[in-house]
C-alpha positions as CSV (number, residue, x, y, z in Angstrom):
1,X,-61.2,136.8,100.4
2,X,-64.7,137.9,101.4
3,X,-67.5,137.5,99.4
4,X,-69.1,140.6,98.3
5,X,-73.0,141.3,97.3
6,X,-73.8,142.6,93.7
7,X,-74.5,145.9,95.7
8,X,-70.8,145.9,97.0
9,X,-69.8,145.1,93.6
10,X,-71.6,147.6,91.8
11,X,-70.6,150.0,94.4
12,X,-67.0,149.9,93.3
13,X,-67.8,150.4,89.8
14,X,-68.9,153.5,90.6
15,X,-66.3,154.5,92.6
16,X,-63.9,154.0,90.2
17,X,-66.2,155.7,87.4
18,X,-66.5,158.7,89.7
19,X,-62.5,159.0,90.9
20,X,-61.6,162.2,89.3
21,X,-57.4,160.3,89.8
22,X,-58.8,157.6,87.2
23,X,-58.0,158.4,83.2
24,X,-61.1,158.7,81.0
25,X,-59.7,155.8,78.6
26,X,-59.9,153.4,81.9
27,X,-63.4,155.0,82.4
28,X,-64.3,154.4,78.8
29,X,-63.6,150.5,79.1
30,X,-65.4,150.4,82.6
31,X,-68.9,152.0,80.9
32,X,-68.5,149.6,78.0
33,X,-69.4,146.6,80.0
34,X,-71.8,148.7,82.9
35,X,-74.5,145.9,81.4
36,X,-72.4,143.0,82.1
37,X,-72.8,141.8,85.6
38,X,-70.5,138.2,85.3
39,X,-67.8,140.7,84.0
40,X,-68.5,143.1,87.1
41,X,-68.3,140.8,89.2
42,X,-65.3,139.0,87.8
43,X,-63.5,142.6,88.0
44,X,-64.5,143.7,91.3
45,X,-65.4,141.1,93.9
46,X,-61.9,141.0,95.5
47,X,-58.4,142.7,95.5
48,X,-55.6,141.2,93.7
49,X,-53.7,139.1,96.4
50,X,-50.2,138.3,96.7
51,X,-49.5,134.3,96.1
52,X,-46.7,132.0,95.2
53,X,-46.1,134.3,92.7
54,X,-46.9,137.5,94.4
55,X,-49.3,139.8,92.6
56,X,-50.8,138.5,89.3
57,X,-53.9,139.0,87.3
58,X,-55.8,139.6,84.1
59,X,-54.6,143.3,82.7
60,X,-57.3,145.5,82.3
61,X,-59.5,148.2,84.3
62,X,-61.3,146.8,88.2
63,X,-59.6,146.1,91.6
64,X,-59.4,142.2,90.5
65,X,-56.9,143.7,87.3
66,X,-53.4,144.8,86.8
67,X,-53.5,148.5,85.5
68,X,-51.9,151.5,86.4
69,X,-53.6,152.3,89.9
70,X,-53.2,149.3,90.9
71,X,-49.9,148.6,90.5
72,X,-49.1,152.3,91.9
73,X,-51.3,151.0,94.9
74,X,-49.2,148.0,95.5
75,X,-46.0,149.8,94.9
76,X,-47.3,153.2,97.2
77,X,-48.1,150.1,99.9
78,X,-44.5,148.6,99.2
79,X,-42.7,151.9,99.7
80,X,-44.4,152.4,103.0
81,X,-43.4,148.9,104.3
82,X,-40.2,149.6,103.4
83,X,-39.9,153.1,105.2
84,X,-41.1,151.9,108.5
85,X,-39.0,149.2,108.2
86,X,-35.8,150.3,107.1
87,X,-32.7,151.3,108.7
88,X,-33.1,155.2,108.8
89,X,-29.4,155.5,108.5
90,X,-29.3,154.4,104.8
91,X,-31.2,155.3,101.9
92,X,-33.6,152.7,101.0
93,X,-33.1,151.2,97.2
94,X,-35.1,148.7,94.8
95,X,-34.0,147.1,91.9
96,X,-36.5,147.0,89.2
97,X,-37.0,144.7,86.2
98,X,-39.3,143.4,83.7
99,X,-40.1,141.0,80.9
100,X,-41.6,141.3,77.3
101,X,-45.1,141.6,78.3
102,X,-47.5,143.8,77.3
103,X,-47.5,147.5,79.6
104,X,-44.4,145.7,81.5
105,X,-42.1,148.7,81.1
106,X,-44.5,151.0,81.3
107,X,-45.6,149.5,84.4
108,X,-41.8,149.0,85.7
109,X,-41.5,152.7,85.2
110,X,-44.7,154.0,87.2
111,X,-43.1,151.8,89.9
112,X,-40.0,153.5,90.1
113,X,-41.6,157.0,89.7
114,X,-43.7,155.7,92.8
115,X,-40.4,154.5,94.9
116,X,-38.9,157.7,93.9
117,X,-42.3,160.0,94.8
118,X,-41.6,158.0,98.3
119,X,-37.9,159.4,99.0
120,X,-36.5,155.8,97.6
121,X,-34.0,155.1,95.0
122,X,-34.9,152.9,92.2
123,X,-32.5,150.8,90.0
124,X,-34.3,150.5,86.7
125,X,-33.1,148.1,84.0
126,X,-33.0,150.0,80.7
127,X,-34.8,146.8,78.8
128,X,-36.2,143.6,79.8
129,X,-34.1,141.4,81.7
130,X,-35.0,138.1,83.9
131,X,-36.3,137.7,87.1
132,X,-33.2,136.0,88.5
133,X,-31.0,138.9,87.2
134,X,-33.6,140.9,89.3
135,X,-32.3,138.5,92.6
136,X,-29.0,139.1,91.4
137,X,-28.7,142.3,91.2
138,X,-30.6,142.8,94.6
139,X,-27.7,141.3,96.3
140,X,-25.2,142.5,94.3
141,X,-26.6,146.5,94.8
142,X,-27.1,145.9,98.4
143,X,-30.8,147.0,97.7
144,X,-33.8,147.1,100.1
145,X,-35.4,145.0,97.7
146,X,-37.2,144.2,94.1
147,X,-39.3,144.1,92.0
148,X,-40.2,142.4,88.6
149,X,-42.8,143.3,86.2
150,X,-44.1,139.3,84.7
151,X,-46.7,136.9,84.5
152,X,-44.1,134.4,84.0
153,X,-45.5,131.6,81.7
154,X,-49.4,132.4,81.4
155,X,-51.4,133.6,78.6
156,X,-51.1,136.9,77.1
157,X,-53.7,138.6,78.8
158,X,-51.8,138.5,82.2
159,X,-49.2,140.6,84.3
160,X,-48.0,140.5,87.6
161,X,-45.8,141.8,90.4
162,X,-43.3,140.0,92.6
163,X,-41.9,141.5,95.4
164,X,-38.2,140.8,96.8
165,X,-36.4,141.2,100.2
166,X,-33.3,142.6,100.6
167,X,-31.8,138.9,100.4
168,X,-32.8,138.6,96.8
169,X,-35.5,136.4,97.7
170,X,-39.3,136.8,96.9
171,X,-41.3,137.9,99.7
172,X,-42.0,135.3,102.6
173,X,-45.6,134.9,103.6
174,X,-44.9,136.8,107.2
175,X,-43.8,139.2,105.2
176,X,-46.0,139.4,102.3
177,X,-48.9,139.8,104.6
178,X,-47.8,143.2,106.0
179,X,-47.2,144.5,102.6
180,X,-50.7,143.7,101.8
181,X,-51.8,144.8,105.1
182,X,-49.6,148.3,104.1
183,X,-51.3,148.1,100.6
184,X,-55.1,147.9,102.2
185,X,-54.8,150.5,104.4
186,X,-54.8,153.2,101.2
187,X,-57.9,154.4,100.9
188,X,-57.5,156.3,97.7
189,X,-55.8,156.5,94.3
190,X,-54.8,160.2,95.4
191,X,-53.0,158.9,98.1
192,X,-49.9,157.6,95.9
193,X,-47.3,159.8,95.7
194,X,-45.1,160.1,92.0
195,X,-42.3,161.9,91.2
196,X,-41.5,162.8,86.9
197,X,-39.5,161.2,85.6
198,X,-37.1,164.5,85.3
199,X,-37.1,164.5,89.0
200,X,-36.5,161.3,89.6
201,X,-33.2,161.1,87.7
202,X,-32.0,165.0,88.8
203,X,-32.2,164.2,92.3
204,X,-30.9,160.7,91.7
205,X,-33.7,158.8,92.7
206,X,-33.9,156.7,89.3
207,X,-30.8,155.1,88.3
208,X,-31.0,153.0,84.9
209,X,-28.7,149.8,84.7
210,X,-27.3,147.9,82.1
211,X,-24.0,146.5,80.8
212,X,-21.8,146.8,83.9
213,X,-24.5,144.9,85.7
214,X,-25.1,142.3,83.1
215,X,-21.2,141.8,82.9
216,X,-21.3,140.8,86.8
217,X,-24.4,138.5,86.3
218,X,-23.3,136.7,83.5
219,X,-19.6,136.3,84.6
220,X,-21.4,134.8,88.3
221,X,-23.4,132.3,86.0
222,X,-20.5,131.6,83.9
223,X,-18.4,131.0,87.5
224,X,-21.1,127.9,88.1
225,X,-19.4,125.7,84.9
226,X,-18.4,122.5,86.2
227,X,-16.1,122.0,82.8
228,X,-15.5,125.4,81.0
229,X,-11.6,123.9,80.0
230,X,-13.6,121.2,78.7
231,X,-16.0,123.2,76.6
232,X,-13.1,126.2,75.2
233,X,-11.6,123.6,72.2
234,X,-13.1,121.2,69.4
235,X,-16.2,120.5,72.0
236,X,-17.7,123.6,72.3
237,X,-17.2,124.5,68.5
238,X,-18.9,121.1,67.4
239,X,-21.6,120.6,70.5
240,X,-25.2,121.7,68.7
241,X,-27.8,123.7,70.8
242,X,-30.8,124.8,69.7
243,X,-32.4,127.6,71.8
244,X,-35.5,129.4,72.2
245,X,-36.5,131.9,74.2
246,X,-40.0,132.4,73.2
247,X,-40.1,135.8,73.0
248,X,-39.2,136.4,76.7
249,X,-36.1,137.8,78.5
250,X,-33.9,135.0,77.9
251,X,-32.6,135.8,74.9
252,X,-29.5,138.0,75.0
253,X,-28.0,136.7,78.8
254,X,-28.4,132.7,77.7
255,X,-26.8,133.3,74.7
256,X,-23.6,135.4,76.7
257,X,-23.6,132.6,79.3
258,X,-23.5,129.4,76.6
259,X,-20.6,131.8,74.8
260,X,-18.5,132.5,78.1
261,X,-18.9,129.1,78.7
262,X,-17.3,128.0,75.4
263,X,-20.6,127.2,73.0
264,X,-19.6,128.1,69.8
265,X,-22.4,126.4,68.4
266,X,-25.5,127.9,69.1
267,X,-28.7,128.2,67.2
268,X,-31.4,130.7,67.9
269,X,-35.1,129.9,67.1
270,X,-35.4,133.2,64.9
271,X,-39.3,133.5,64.7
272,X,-38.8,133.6,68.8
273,X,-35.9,135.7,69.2
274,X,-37.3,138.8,69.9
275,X,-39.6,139.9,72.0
276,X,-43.4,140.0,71.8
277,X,-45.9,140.4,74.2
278,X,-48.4,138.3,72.5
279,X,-46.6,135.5,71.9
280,X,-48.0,135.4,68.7
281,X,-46.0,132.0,67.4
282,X,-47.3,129.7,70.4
283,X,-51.0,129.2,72.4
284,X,-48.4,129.7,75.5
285,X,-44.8,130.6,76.6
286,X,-44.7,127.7,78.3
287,X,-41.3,125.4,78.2
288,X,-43.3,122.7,79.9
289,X,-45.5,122.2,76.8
290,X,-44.6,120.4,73.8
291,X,-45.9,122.6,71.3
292,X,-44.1,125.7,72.6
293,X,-40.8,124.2,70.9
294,X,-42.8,123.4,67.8
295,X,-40.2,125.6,65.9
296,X,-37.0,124.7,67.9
297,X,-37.5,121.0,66.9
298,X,-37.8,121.7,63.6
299,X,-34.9,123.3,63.4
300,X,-32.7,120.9,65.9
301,X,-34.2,118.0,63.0
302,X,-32.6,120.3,60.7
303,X,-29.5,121.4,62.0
304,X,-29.2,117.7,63.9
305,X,-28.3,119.7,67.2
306,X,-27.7,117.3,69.9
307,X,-29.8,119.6,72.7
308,X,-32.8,122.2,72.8
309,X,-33.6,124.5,75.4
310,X,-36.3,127.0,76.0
311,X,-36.9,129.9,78.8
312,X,-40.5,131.0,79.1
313,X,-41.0,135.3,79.0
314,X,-39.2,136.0,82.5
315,X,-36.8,133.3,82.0
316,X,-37.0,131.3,85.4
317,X,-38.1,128.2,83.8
318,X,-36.0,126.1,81.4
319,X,-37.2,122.9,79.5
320,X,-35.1,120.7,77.3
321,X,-35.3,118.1,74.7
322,X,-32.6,115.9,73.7
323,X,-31.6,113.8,70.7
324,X,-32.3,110.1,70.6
325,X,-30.5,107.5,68.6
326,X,-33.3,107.6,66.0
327,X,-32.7,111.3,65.4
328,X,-35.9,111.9,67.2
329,X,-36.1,114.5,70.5
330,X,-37.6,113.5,73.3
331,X,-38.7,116.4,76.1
332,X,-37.2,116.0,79.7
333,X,-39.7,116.8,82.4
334,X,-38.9,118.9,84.9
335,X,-38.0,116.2,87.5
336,X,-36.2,114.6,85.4
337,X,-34.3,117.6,84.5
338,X,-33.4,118.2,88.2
339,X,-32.3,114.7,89.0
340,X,-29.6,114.8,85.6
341,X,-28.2,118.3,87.3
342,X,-28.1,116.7,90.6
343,X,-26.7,113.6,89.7
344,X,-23.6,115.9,87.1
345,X,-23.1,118.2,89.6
346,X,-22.4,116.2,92.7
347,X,-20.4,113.5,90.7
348,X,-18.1,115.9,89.6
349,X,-17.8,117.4,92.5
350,X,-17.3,114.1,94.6
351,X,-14.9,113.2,91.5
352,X,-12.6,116.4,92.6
353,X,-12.7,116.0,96.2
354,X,-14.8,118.9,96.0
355,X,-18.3,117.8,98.0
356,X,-19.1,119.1,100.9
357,X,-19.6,117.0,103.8
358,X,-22.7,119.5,104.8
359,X,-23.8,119.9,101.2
360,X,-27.6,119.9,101.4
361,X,-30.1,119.8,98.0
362,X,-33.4,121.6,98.4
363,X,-36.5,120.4,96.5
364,X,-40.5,121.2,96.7
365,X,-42.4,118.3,98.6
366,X,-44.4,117.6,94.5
367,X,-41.3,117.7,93.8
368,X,-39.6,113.5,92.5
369,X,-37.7,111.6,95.1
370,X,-35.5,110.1,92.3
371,X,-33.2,113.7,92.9
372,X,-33.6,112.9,96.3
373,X,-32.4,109.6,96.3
374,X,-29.3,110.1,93.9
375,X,-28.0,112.8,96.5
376,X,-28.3,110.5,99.6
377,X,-26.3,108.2,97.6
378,X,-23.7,110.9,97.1
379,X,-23.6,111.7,101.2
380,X,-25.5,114.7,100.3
381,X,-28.8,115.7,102.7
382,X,-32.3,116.8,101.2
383,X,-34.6,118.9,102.6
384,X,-38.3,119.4,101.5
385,X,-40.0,122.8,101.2
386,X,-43.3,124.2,100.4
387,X,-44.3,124.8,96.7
388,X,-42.9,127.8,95.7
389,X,-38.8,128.4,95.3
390,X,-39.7,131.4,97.8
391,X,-39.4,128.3,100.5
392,X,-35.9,127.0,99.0
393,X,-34.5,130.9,98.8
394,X,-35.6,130.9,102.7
395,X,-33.9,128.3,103.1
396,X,-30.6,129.3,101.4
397,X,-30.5,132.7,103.4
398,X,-30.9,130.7,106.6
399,X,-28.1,128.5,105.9
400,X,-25.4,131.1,104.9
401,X,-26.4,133.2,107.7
402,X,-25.6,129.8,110.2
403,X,-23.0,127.7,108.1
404,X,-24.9,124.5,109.1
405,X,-25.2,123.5,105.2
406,X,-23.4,124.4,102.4
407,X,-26.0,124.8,99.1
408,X,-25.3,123.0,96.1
409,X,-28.9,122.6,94.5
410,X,-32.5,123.5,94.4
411,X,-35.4,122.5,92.0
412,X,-38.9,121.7,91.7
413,X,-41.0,119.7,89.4
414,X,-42.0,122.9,87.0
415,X,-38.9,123.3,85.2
416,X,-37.4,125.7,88.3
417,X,-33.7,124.7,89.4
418,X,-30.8,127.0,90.9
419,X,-26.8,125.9,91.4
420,X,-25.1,128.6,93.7
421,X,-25.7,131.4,95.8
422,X,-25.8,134.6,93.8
423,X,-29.7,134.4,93.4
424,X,-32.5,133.7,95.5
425,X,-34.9,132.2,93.0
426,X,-34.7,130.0,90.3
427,X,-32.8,131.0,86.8
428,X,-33.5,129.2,83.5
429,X,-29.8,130.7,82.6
430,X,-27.9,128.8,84.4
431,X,-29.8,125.7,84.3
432,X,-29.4,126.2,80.4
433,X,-25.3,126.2,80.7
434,X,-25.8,123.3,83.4
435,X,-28.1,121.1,81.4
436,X,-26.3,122.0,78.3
437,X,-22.8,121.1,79.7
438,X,-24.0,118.1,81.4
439,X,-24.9,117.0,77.8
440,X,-21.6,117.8,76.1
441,X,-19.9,115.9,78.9
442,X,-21.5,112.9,78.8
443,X,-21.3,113.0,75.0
444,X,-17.6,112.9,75.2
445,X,-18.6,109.1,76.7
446,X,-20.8,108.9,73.9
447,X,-23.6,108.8,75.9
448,X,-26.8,111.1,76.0
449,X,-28.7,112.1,78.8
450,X,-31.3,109.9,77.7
451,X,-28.7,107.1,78.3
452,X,-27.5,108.0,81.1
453,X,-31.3,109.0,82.6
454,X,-31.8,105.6,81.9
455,X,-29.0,104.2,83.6
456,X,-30.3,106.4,86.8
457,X,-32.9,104.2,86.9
458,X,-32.0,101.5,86.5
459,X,-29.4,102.0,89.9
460,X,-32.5,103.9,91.8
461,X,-35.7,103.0,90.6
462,X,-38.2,103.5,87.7
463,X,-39.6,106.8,88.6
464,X,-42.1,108.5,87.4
465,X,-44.5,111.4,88.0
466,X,-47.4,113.5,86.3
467,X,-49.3,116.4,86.5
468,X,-52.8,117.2,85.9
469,X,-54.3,120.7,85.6
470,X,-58.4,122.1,86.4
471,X,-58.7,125.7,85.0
472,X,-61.8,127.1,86.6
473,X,-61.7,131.1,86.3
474,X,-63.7,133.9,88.1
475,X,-65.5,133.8,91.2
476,X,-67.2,130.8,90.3
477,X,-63.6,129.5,90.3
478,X,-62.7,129.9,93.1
479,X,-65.6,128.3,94.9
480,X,-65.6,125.3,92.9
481,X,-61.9,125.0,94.1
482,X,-63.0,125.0,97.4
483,X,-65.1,122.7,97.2
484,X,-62.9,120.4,96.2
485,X,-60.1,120.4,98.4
486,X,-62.7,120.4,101.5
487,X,-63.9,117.2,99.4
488,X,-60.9,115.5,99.8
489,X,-59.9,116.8,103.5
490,X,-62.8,116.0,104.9
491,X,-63.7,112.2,103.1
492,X,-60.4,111.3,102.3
493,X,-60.1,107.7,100.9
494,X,-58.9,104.7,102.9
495,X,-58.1,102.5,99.3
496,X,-56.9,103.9,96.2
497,X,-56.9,101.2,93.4
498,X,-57.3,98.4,95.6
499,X,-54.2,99.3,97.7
500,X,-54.1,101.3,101.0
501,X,-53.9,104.4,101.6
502,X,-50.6,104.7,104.3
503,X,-50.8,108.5,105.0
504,X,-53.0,111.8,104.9
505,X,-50.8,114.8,104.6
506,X,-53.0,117.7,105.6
507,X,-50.4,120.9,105.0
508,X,-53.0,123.2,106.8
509,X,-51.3,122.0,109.4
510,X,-48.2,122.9,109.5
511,X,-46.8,120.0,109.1
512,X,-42.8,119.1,108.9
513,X,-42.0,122.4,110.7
514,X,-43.2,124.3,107.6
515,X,-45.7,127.3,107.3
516,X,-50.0,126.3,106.8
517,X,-50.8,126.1,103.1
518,X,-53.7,125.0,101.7
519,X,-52.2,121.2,100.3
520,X,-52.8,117.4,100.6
521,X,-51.1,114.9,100.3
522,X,-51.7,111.3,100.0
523,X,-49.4,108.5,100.5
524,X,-50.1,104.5,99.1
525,X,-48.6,101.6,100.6
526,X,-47.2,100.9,97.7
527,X,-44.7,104.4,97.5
528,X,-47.3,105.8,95.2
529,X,-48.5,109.0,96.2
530,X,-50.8,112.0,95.2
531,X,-50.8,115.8,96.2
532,X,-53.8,118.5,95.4
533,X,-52.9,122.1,95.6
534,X,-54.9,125.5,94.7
535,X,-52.4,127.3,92.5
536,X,-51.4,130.5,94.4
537,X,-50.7,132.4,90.5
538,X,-53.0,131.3,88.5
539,X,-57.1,130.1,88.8
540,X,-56.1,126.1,89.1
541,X,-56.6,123.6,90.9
542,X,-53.4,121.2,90.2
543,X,-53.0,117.3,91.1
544,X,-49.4,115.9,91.2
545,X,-48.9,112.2,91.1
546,X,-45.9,109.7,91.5
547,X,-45.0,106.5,91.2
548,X,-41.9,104.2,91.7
549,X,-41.9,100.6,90.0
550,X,-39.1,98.1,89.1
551,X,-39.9,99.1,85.1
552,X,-40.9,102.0,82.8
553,X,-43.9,100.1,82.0
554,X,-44.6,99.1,84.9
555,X,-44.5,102.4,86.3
556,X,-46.5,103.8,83.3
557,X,-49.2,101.4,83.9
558,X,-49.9,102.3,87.8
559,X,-49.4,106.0,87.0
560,X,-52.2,106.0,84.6
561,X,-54.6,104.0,86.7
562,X,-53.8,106.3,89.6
563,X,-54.3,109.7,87.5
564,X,-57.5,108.3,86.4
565,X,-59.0,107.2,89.7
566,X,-58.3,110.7,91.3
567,X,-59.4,112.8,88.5
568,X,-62.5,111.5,88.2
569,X,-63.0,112.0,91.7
570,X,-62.0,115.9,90.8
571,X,-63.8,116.0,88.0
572,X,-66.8,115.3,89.4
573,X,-66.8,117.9,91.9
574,X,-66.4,120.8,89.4
């Protein structure tokens, strides 16, 4: 990103007011703030870039905003990517899908009248679906690529754009960087090309989808149960869940994967059910925040369910909570999550004579060791990735194109986890039947998976990790950011707490064999260790943290001292 004077700034502005392409309603909001320099700047000092997430920003009128021109300029860039680099001998495709967000199908829709404008066919969901239907349905279509309209988990004022390859996975950086190379080199709104919609579906250019392909995804999903015989009697009937969608995309394809699984028992947060754009029941759609199930636990107390689950809007993320013995429910982290899954999958598996001696489990490197460590108990190999389930989805591609390892899990630490090979990113829906019938199972030893989290470890080690979070927006933002990872890269400390600090992980580097990213990572003689790390969605700086002691408390206690330490180093930089 290059820093631009308020002369540049104020350049665009005009530009943009003077763009006889441009509506007058985006016109009208631009002159209502022409006095308002922070909010200038804040809207046109860079163009939205691709991250972790691919495209994602603040809706609204400016080249540092999701609107109308400039998703047509991303998709018009996309298109031309995808000509030059497809095989003339077929007709290039893109699946399409979105979420409940504000403008998302109206958004999804100027994409595909785009794609088509451009000669390429478009697959266009009728209603909202998730994003790992989207890498489904990629695959399963034999498309170029996709892409889905969602902000994922952030606040109502955002949108986004995330770009898939013809694998079903999101865009790799190599990659990404000619698309944004492809999207810079359009000088003009006039320069995107649309079809009508009238044209697009005559010449058969826009092709809308809906129940055949859900049939296919959820009957792949359903394929991943470990124990449907288990679940189609008295179990299933009697098993409680409590779900919420939070007014995302979840809704409707949880629901038909719990059912073809054999829940019969299934409870629906109704003020959540539907859609809504602005969330209007929570402060975010967020599963990895307590108050987002505010409503599901008060109807899991009611109800006495022995399991809640929640998707966030594009339904990629799933948290749970489960029922203790005092009838009070207690929220799983996202690590924790992932190392139940591991731990019921691969025992069953091994159980049947089913695990494969070159079964590998992909994880980020923020990501707990505790998953890590139960699967090289089980024989099974774990490899480390980037942050960003892009990395594991590379990953997966590479290994069914060799056959050198044979894929049995992926997760990270925020609430992302994938069994199978029918996607290429993570999917809250099958994590939901997986988590869900990991529950029921255990439950028929009259265990929960509190129990048996605790028995985990007790065999492996006390565990425990945390996250901490620096929202600094705007160009401001971004500088203080900066300034704090060159902070720590360039005076890193040589004691932490009074023990030593064993390793500096510079990621910059491309360490481990994997791409340059903009992370650190410190290790502690002790196994303790800490990891900074520029979100690549959203204006944050985050700070992971873990620790590994022979008790909770014990682990508790040297996980609070570290947090504080480093974040008031942090915290004193912004």
């Amino acid at each position: 990103m290059s820093d631009l004077s308020n002369d540049s700034i104020r350049a665009r502005y005009e530009t943009w007011l003077n763009d006889p392409v441009i509506d007058q309603a985006t016109k009208d909001e631009l002159r209502a703030i022409a006095g308002e320099e922070k909010e200038l700047t804040d809207r046109f000092y860079r163009e939205l870039e691709f991250g972790t997430g691919g495209l994602r920003g603040v809706m609204g009128a400016g080249t540092n905003r999701l609107n109308a021109y400039t998703v047509g300029k991303a998709t018009q860039g996309l298109a031309n990517w995808i000509l030059d680099n497809g095989d003339e001998r077929k007709l290039p495709s893109v699946v399409i899908a979105y979420d409940s967000r504000n403008h998302s199908a109206e958004f999804a829709l100027d994409t595909a009248l785009v794609l088509a404008g451009n000669g390429i066919k478009a697959y266009l969901f009728q209603e909202l679906r998730p994003t790992p239907q989207l890498s489904f349905a990629v695959r399963d279509l034999g498309a170029s690529g996709g892409i889905v309209i969602t902000a994922s988990h952030n606040p109502p004022e955002y949108n986004g754009y995330k770009v898939y390859g013809s694998d079903g996975c999101q865009l790799i950086p190599e990659d990404a960087e000619q698309v944004i190379a492809s999207i810079a080199a359009i000088n003009s709104f006039g320069a995107i090309k649309r079809a009508s919609r009238g044209e697009a579906e005559t010449e058969g250019l826009l092709v809308w989808l809906g129940e055949e392909e859900d049939r296919r995804y959820t009957e792949t999903v359903v394929g991943e149960s470990l124990n449907g015989k288990l679940l189609h009697g008295e179990l299933g009937e009697r098993f409680g869940i409590v779900f919420t969608p939070l007014h995302g995309s979840g809704n409707k394809p949880v629901r038909a994967a719990l059912a073809g699984a054999g829940f019969r028992h299934v409870l629906v947060v109704e003020g959540q059910e539907h859609p809504d754009g602005y969330f209007s029941t929570v402060k975010s759609p967020n599963p990895e925040e307590r108050e987002a199930f505010e409503l599901a636990i008060a109807l899991a107390k009611k109800e006495a369910a022995a399991i809640i689950i929640g998707t966030d809007p594009d339904a990629d993320r799933m948290g749970a909570f489960v029922r203790d013995r005092q009838g009070e429910y207690v929220a799983l982290t996202g690590n924790q999550s992932g190392a139940l899954m591991v731990h019921y999958k691969l025992s069953l598996l091994k159980e049947r004579g089913l695990l494969a001696d070159n079964g590998v489990v992909i994880k980020t490197i923020v990501t707990s060791e505790m998953g890590a460590d139960i699967a090289r108990a089980f024989g099974v190999s774990v490899e480390n990735t980037l942050t960003g389930f892009k990395y594991i989805g590379e990953k997966m591609t590479a290994y069914e194109k060799t056959a050198e390892r044979s894929f049995l899990f992926g997760y990270e630490e925020s609430y992302g986890y994938l069994t199978g090979t029918y996607a290429r990113d993570k999917d809250a829906v099958v994590a939901s039947l997986l988590i869900c019938e990991a529950a029921a199972y255990y439950s028929m030893q009259g265990k929960t998976l509190l129990d048996v989290l605790q028995e985990l470890y007790e065999n492996h080690g006390y565990y425990l990790e945390g996250l901490e979070s620096r929202t600094l927006k705007g160009f401001d933002g971004v500088q203080k950011i900066s300034a704090i990872m060159e902070d720590w890269r360039f005076n890193p400390p040589a004691i932490m707490n009074g023990i030593r600090i064993k390793s500096v992980q510079d990621y910059g580097n491309s360490l481990d064999g994997l791409r340059p990213e903009n992370v650190l990572k410190y290790e502690l003689e002790d196994g303790s260790w800490f990891c900074l790390r520029p979100s690549g969605t959203e204006p944050k700086i985050k700070v992971y943290f873990g620790v590994k002691k022979e008790s909770a408390d014990a682990s508790a206690a040297a996980l609070q001292q570290l947090r504080q330490t480093v974040m008031s180093r942090v915290d004193g930089l912004t």
